[in-house]
PDB file of the backbone (N, CA, C, O) and the ligand in Angstrom, with CONECT records:
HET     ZN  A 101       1
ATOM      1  N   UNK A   1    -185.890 -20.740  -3.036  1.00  0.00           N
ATOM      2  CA  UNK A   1    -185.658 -19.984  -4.271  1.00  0.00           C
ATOM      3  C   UNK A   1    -185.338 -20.954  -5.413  1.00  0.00           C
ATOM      4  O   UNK A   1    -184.574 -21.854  -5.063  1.00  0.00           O
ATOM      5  N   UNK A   2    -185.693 -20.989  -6.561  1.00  0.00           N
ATOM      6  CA  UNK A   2    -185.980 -21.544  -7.849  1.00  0.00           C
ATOM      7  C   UNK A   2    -184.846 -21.168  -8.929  1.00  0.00           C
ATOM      8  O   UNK A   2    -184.115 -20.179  -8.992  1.00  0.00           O
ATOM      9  N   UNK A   3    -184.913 -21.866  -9.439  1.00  0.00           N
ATOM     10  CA  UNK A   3    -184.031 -21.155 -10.831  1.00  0.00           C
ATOM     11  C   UNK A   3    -184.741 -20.025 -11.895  1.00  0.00           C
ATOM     12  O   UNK A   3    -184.338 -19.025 -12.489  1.00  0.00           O
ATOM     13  N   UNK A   4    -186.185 -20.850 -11.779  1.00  0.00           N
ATOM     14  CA  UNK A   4    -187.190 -20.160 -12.136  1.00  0.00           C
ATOM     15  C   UNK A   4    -187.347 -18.726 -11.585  1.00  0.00           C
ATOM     16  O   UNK A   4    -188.217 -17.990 -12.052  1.00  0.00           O
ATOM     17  N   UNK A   5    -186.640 -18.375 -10.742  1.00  0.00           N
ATOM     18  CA  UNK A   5    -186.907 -17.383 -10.024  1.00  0.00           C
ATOM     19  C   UNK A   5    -188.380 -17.457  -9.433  1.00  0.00           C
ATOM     20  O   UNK A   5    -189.010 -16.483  -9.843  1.00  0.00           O
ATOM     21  N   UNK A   6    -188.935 -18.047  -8.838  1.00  0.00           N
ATOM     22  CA  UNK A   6    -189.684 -18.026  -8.218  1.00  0.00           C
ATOM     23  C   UNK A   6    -189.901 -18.896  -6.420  1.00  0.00           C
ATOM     24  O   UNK A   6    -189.585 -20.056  -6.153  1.00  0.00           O
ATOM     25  N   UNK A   7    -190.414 -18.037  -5.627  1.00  0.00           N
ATOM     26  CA  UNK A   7    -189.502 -18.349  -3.977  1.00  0.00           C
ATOM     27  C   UNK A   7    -190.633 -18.508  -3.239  1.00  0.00           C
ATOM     28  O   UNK A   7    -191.702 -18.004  -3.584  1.00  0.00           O
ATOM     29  N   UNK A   8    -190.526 -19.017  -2.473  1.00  0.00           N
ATOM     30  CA  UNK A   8    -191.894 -19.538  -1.334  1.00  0.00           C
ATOM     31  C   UNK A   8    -191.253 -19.004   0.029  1.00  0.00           C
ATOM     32  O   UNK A   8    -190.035 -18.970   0.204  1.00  0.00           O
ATOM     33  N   UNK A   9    -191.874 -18.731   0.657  1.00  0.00           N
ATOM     34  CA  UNK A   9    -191.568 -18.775   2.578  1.00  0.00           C
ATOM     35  C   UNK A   9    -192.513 -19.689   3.425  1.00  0.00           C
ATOM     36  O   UNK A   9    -193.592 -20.001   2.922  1.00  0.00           O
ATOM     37  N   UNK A  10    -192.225 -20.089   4.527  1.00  0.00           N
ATOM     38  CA  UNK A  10    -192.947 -21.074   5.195  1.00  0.00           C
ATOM     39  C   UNK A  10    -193.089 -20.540   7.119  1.00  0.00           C
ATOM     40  O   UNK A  10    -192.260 -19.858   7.721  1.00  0.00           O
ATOM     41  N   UNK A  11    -194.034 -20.964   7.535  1.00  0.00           N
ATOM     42  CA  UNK A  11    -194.280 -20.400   8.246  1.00  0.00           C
ATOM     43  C   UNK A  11    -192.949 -21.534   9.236  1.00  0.00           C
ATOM     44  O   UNK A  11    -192.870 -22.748   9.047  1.00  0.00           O
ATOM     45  N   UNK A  12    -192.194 -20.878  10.079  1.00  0.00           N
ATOM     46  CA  UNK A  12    -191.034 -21.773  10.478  1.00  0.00           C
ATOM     47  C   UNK A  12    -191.497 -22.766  11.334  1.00  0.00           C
ATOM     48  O   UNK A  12    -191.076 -23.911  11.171  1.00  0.00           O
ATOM     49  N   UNK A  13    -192.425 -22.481  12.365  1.00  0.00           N
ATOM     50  CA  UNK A  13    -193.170 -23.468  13.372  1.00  0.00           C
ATOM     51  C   UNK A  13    -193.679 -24.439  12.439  1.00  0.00           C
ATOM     52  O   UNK A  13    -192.914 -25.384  12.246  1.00  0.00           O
ATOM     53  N   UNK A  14    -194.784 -24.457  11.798  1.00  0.00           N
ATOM     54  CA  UNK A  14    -195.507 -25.192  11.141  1.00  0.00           C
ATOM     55  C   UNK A  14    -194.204 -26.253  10.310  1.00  0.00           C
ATOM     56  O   UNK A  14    -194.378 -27.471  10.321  1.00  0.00           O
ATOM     57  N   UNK A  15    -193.307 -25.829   9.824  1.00  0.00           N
ATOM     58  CA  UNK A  15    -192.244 -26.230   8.497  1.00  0.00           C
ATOM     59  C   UNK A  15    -191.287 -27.172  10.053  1.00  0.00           C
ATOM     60  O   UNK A  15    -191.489 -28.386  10.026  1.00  0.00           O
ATOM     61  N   UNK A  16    -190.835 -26.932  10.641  1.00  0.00           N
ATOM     62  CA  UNK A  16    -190.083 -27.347  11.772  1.00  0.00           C
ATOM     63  C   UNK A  16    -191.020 -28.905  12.822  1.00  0.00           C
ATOM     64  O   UNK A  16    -190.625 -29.932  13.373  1.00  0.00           O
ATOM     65  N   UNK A  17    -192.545 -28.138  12.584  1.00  0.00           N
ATOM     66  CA  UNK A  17    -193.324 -29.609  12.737  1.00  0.00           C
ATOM     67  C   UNK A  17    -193.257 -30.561  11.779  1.00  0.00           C
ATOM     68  O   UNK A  17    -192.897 -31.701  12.071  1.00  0.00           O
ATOM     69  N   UNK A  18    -193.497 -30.313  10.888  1.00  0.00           N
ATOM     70  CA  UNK A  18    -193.417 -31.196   9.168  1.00  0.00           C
ATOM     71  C   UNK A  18    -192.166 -31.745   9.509  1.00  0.00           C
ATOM     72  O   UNK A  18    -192.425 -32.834  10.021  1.00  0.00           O
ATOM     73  N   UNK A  19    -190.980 -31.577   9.499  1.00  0.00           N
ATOM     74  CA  UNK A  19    -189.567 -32.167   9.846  1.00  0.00           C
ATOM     75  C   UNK A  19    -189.386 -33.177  10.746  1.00  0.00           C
ATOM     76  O   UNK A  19    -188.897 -34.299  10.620  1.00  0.00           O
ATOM     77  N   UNK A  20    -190.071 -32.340  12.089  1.00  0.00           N
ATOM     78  CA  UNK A  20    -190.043 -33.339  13.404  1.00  0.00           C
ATOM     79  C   UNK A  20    -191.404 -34.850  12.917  1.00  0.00           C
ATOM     80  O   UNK A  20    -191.180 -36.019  13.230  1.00  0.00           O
ATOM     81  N   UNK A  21    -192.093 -34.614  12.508  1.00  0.00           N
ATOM     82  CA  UNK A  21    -193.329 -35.600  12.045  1.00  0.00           C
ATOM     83  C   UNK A  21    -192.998 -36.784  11.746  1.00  0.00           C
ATOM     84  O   UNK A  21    -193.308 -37.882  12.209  1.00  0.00           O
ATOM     85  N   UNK A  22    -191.931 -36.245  10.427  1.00  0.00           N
ATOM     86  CA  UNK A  22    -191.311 -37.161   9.251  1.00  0.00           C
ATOM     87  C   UNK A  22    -189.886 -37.717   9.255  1.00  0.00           C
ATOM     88  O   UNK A  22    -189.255 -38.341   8.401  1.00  0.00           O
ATOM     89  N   UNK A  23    -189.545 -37.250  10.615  1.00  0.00           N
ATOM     90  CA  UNK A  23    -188.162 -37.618  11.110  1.00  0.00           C
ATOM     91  C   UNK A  23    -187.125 -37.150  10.390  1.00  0.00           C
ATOM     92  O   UNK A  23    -186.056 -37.738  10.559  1.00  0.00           O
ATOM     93  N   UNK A  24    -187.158 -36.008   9.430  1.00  0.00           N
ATOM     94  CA  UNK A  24    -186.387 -35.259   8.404  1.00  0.00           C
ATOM     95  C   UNK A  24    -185.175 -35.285   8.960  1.00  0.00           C
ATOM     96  O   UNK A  24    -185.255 -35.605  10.146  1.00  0.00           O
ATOM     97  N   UNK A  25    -183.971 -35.061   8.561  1.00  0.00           N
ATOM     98  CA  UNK A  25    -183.037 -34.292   8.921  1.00  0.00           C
ATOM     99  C   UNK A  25    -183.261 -32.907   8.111  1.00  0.00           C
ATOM    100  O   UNK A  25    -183.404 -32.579   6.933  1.00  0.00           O
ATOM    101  N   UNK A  26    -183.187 -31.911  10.083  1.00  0.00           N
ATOM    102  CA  UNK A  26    -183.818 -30.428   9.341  1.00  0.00           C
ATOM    103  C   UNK A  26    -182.319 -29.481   8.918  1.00  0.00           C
ATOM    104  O   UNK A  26    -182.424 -28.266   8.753  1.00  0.00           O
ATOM    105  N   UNK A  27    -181.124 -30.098   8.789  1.00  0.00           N
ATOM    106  CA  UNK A  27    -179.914 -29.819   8.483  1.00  0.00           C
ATOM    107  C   UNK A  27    -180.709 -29.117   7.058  1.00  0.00           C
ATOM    108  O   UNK A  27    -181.555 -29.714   6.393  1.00  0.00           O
ATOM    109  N   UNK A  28    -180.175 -27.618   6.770  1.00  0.00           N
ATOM    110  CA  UNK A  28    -180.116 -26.755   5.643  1.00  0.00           C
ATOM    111  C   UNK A  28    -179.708 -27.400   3.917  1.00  0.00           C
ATOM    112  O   UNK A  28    -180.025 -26.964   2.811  1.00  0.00           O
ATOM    113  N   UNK A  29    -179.143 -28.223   4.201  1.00  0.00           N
ATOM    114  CA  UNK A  29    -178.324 -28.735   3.444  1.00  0.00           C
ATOM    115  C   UNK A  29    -179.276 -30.099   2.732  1.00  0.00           C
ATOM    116  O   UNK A  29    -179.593 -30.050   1.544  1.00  0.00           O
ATOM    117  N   UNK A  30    -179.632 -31.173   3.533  1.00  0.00           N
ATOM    118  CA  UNK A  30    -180.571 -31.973   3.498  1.00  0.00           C
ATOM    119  C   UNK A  30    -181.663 -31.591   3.457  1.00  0.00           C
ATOM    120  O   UNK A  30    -182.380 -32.493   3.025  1.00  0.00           O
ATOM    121  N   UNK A  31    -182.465 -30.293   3.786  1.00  0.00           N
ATOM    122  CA  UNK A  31    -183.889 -29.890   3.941  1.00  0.00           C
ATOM    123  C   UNK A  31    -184.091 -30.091   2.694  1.00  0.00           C
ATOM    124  O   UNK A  31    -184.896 -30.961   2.360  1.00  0.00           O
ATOM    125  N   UNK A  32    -183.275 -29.188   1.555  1.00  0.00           N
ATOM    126  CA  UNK A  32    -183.163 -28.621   0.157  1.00  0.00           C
ATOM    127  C   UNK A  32    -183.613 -29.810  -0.760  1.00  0.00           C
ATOM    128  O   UNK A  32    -183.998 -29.656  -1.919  1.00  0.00           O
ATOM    129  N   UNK A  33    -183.512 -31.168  -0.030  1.00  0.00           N
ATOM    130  CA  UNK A  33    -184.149 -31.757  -1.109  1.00  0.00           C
ATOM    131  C   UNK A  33    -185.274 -32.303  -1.173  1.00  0.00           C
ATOM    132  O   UNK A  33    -185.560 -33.117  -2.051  1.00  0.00           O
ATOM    133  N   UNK A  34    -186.325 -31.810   0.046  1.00  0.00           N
ATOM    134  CA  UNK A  34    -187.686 -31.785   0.510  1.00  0.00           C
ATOM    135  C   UNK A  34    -188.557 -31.219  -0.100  1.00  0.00           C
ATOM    136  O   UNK A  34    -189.748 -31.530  -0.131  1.00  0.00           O
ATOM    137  N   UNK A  35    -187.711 -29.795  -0.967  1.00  0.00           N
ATOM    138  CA  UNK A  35    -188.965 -29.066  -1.600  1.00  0.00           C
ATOM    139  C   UNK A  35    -188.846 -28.906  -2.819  1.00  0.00           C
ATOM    140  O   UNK A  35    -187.671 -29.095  -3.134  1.00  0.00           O
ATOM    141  N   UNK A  36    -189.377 -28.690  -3.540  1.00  0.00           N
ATOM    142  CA  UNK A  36    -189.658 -28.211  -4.947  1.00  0.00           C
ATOM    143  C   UNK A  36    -190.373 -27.511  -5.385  1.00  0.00           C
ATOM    144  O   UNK A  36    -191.536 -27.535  -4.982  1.00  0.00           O
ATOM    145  N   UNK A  37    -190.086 -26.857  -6.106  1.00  0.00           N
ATOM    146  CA  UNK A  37    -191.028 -25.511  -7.186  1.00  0.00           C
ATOM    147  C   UNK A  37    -192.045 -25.561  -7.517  1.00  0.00           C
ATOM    148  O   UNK A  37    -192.190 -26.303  -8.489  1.00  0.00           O
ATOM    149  N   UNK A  38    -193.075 -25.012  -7.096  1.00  0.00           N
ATOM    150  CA  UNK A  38    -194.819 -25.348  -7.287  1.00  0.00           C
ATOM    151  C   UNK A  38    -194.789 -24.819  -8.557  1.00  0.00           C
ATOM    152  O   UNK A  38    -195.317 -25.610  -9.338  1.00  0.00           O
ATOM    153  N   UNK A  39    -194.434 -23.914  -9.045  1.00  0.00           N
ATOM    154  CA  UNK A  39    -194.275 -22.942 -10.349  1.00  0.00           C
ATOM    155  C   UNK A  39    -193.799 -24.198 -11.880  1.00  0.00           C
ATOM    156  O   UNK A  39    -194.536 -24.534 -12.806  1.00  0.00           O
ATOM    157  N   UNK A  40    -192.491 -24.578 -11.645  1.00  0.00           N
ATOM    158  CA  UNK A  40    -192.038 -25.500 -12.154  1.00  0.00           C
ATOM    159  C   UNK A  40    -192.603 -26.499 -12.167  1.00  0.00           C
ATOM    160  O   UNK A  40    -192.553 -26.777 -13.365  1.00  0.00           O
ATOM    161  N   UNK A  41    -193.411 -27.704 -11.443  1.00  0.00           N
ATOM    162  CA  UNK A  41    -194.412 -28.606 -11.200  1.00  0.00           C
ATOM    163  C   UNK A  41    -195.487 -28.449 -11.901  1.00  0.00           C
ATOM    164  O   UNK A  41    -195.929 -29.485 -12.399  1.00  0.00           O
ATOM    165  N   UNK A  42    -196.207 -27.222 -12.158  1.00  0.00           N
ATOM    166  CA  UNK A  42    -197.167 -27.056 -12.625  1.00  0.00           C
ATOM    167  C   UNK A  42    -196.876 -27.036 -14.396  1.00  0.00           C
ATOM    168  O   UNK A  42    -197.561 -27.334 -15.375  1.00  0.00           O
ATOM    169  N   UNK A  43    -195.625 -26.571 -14.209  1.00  0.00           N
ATOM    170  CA  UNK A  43    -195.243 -26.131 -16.078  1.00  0.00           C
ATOM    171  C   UNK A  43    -194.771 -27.490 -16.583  1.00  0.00           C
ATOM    172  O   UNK A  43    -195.248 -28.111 -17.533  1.00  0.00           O
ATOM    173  N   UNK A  44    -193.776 -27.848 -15.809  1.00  0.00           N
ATOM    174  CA  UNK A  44    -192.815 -29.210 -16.477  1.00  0.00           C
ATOM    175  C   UNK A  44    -193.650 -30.221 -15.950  1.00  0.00           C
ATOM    176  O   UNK A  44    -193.758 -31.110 -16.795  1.00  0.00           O
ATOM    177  N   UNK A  45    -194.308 -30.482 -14.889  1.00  0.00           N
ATOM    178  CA  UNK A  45    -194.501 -31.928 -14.487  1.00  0.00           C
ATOM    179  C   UNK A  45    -193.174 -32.648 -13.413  1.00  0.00           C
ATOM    180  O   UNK A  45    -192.946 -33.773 -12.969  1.00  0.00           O
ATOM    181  N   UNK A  46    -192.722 -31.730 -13.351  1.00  0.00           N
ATOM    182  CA  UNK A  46    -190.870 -31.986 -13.053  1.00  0.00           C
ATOM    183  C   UNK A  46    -191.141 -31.451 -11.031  1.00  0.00           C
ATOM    184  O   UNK A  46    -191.679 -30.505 -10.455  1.00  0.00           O
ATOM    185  N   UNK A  47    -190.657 -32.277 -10.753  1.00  0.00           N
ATOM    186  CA  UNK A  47    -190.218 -31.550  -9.287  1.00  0.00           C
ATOM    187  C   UNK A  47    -188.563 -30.926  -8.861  1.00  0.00           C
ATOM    188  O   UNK A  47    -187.769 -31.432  -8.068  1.00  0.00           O
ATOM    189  N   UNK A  48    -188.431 -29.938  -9.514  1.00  0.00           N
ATOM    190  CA  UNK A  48    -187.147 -28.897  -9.561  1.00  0.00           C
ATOM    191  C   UNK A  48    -186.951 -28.473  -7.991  1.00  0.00           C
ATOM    192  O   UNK A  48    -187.707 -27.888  -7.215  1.00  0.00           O
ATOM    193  N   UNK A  49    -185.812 -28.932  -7.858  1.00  0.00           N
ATOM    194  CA  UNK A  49    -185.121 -28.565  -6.509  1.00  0.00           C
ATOM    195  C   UNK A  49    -184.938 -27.130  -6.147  1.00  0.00           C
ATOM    196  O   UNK A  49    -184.616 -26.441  -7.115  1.00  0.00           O
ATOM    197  N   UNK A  50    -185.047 -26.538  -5.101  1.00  0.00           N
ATOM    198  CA  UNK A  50    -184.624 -25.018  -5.503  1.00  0.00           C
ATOM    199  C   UNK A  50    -183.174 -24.961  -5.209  1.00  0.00           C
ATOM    200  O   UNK A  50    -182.599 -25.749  -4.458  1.00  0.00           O
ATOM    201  N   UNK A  51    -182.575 -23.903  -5.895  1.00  0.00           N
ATOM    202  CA  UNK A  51    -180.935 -23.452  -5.925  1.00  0.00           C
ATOM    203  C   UNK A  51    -180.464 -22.872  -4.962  1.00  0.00           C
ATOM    204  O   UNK A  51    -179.260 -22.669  -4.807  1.00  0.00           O
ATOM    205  N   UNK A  52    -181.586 -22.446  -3.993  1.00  0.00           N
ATOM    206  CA  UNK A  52    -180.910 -21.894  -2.508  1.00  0.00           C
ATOM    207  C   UNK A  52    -182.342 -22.147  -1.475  1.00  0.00           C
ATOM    208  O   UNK A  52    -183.552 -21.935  -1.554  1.00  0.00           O
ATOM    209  N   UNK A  53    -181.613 -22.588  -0.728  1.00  0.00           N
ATOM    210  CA  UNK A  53    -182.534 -22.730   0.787  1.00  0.00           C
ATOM    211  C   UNK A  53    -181.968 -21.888   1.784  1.00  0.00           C
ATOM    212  O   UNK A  53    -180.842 -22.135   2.215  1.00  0.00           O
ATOM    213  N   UNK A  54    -182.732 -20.769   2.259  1.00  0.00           N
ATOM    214  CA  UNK A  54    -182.312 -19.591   3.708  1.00  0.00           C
ATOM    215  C   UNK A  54    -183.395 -19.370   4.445  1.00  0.00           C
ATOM    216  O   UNK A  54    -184.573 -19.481   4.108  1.00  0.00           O
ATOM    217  N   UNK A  55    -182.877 -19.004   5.614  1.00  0.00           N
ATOM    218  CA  UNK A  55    -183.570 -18.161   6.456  1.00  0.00           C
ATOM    219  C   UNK A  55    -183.979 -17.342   6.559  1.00  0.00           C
ATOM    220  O   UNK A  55    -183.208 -16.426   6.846  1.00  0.00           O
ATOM    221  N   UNK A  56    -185.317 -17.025   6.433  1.00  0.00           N
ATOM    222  CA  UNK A  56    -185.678 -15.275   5.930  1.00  0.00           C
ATOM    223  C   UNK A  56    -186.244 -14.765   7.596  1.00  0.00           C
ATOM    224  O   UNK A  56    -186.395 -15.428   8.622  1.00  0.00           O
ATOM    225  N   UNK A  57    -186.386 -13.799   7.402  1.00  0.00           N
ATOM    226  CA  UNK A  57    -187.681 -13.233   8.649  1.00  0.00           C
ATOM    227  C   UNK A  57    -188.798 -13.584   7.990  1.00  0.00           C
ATOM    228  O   UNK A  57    -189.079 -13.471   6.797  1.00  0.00           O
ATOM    229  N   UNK A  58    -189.662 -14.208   9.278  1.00  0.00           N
ATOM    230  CA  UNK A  58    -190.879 -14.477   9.134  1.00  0.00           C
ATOM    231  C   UNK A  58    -192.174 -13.554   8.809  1.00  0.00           C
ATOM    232  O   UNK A  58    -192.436 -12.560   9.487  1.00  0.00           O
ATOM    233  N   UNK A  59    -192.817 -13.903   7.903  1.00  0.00           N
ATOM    234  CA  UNK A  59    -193.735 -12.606   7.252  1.00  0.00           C
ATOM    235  C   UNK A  59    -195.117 -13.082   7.072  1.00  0.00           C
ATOM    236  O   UNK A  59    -195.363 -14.288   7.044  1.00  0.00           O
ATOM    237  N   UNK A  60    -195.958 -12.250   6.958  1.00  0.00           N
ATOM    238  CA  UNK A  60    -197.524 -12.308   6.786  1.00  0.00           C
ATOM    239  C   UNK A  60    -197.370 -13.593   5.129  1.00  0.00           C
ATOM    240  O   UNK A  60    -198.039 -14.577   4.814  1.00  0.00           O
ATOM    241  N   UNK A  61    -196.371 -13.020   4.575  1.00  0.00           N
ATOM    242  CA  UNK A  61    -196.782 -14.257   2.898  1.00  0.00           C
ATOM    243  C   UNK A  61    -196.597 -15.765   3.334  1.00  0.00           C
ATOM    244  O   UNK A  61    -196.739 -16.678   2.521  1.00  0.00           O
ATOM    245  N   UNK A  62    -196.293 -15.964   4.571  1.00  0.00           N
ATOM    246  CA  UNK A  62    -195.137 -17.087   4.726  1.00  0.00           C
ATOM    247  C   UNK A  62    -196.689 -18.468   3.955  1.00  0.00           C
ATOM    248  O   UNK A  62    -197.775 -18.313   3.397  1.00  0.00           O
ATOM    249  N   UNK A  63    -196.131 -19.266   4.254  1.00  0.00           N
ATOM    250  CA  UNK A  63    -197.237 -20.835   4.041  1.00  0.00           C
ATOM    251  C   UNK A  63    -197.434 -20.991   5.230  1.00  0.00           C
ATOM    252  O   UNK A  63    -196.473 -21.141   5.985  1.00  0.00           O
ATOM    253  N   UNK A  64    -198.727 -20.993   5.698  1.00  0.00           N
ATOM    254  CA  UNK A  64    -198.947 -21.790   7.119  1.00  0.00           C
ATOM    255  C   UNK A  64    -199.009 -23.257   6.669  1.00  0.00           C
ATOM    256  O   UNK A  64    -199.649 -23.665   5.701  1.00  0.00           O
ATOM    257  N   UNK A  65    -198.049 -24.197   7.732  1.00  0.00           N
ATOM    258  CA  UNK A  65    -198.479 -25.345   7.880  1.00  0.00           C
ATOM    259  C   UNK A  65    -198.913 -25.855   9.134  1.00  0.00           C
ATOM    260  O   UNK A  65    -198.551 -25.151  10.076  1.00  0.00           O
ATOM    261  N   UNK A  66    -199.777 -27.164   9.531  1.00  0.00           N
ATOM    262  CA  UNK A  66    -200.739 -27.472  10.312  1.00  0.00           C
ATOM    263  C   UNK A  66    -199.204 -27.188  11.713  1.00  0.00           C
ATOM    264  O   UNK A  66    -197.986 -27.340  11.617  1.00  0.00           O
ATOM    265  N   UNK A  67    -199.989 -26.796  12.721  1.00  0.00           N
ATOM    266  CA  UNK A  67    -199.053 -26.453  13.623  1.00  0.00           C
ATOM    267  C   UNK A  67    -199.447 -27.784  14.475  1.00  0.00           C
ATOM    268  O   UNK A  67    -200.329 -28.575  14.140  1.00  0.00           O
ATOM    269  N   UNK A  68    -198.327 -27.922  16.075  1.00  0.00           N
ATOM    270  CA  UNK A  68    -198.596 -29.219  16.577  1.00  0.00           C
ATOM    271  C   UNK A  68    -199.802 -28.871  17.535  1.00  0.00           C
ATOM    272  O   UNK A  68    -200.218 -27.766  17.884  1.00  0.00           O
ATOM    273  N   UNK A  69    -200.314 -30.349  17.911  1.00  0.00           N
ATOM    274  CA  UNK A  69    -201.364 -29.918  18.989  1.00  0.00           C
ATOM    275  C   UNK A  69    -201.261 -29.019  19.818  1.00  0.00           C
ATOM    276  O   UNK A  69    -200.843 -28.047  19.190  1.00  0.00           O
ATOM    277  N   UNK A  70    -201.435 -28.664  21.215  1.00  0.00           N
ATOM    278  CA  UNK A  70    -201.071 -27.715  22.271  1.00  0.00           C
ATOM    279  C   UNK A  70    -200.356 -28.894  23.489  1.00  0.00           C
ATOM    280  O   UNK A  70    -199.966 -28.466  24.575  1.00  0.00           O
ATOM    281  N   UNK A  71    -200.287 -29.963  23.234  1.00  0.00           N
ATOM    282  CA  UNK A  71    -199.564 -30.856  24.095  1.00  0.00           C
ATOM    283  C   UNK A  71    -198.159 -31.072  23.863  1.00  0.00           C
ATOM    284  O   UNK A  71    -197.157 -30.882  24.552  1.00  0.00           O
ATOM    285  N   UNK A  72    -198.384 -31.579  22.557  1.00  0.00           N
ATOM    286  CA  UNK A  72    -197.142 -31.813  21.494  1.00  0.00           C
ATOM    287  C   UNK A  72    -195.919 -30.339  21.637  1.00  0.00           C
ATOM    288  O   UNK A  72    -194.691 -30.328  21.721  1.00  0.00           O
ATOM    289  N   UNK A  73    -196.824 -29.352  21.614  1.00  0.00           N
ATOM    290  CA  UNK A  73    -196.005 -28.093  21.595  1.00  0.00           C
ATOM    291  C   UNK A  73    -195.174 -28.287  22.601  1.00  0.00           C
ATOM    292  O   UNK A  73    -193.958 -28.353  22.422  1.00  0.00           O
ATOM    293  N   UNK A  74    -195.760 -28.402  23.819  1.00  0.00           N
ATOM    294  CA  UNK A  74    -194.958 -27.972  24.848  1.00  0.00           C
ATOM    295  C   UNK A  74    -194.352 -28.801  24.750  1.00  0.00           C
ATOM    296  O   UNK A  74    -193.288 -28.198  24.608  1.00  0.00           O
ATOM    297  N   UNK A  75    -193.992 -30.202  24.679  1.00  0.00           N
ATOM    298  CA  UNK A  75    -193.472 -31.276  25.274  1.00  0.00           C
ATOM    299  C   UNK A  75    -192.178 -31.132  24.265  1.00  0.00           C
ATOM    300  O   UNK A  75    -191.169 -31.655  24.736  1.00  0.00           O
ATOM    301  N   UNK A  76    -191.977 -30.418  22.736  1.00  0.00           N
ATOM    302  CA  UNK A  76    -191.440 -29.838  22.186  1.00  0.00           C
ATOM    303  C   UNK A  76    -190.566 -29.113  22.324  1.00  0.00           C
ATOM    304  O   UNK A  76    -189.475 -29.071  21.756  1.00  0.00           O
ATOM    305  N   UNK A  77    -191.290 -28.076  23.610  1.00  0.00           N
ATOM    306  CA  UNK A  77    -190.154 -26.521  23.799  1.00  0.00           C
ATOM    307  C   UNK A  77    -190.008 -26.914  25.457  1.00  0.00           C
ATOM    308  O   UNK A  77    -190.189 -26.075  26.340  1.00  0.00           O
ATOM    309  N   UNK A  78    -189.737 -27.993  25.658  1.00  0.00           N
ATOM    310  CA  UNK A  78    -189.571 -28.211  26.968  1.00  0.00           C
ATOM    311  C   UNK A  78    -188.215 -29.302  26.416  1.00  0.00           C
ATOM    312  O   UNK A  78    -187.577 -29.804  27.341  1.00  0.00           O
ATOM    313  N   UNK A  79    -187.917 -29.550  25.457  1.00  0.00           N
ATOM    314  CA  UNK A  79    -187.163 -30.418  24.783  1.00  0.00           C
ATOM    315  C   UNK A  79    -186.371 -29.442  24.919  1.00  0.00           C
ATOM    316  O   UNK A  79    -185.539 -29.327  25.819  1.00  0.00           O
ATOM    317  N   UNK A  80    -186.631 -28.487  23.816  1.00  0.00           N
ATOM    318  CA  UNK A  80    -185.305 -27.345  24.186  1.00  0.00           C
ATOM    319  C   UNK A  80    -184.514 -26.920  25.367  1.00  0.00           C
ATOM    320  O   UNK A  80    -183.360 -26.726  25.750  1.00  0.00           O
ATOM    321  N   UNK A  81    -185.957 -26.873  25.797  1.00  0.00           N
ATOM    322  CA  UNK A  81    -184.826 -25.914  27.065  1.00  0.00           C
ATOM    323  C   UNK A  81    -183.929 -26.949  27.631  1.00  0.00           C
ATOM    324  O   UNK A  81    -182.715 -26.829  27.797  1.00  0.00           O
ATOM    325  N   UNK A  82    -184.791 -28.157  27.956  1.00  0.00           N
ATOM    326  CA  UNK A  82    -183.684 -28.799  29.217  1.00  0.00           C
ATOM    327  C   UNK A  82    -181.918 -28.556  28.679  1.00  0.00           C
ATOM    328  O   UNK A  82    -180.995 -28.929  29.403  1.00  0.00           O
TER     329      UNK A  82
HETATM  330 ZN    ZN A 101    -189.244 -23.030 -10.481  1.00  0.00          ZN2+
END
């Protein structure tokens, strides 16, 4: 969410690969300064932080991003569980 009022959603798998990729820290707090306002970017030239980062339910608008291979996945959610 923007100041601009304007808000994106992300598809969480895809956004959670992007993190793991880039070695992010996916801490809420630290994510927030990963993204910026496509809206704002386009007007200012400016990459504007947004004013709140949450968890929504996942929805048909979300952004797909490239998901992991089918190897990568598992070796992923096999991370979890142990
Ligand atoms: Zn904005």
């Amino acid at each position: 969410m923007c100041r601009c009022g304007h808000s994106a959603t992300f598809d969480p798998y895809g956004l959670w690969w992007k993190f793991q990729r880039k070695m992010w820290d996916d801490d809420l707090g630290k994510a927030r300064e990963k993204f910026w306002c496509a809206r704002c970017k386009a007007r200012t030239g400016k990459r504007v932080r947004p004013i709140r980062l949450e968890l929504v339910q996942p929805s048909k608008d979300d952004i797909q991003l490239p998901m992991p291979d089918e190897r990568e996945w598992k070796r992923a959610l096999s991370r979890f569980r142990a």
